[in-house]
C-alpha positions in Angstrom: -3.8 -16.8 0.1 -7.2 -15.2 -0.9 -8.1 -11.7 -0.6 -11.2 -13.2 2.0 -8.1 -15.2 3.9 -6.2 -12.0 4.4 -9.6 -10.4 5.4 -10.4 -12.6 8.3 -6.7 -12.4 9.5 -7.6 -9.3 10.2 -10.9 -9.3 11.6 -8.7 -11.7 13.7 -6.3 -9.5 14.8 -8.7 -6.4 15.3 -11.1 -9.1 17.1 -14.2 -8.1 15.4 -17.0 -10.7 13.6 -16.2 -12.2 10.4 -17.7 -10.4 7.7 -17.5 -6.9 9.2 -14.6 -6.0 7.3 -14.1 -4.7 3.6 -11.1 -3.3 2.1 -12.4 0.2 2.2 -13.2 -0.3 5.7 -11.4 3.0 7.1 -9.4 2.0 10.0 -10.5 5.0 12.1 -13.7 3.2 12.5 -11.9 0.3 14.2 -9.2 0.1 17.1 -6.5 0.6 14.7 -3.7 1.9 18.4 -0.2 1.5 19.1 -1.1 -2.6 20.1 -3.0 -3.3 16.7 0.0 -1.8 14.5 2.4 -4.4 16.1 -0.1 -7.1 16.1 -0.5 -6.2 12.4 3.7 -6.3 12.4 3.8 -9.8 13.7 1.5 -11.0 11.9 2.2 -9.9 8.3 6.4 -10.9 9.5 5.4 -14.4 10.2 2.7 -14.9 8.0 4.1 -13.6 4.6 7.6 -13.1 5.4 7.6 -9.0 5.3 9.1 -6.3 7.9 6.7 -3.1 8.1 8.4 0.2 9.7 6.4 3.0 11.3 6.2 5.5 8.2 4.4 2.4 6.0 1.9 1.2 9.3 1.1 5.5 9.7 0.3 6.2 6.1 -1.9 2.9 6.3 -5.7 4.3 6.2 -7.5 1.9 5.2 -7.8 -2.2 5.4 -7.3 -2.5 1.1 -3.5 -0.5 2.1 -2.8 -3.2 4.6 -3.9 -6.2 1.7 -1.5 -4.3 -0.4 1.8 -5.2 1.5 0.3 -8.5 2.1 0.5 -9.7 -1.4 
């Protein structure tokens, strides 16, 4: 899966336009709550096979340290 791919999962999840997100994107700037980190649990579990626990998802800052555990 592409960098882009893994991109608009994302935007997906964090239901906001395709495009709008960059991997410096801070994720302050987007709804980045308690119901987007286990959104972003499911769907890195089911889609590359990987179990995130809390101290990974709160030391997460921006979208290029999400990418990271998606490779």
């Amino acid at each position: 899966m592409t960098q882009q791919e893994k991109i608009g999962l994302l935007e997906e999840m964090f239901e906001v336009d395709a495009g709008t997100l960059r991997p410096e994107t801070a994720l302050d700037t987007l709804q980045w709550d308690s119901m987007a980190m286990l959104s972003l649990i499911a769907l890195v579990n089911e889609k590359f096979g990987k179990r995130l626990n809390g101290t990974q998802i709160k030391a997460f800052k921006t979208v290029q340290d999400i990418l990271e555990v998606m490779e």
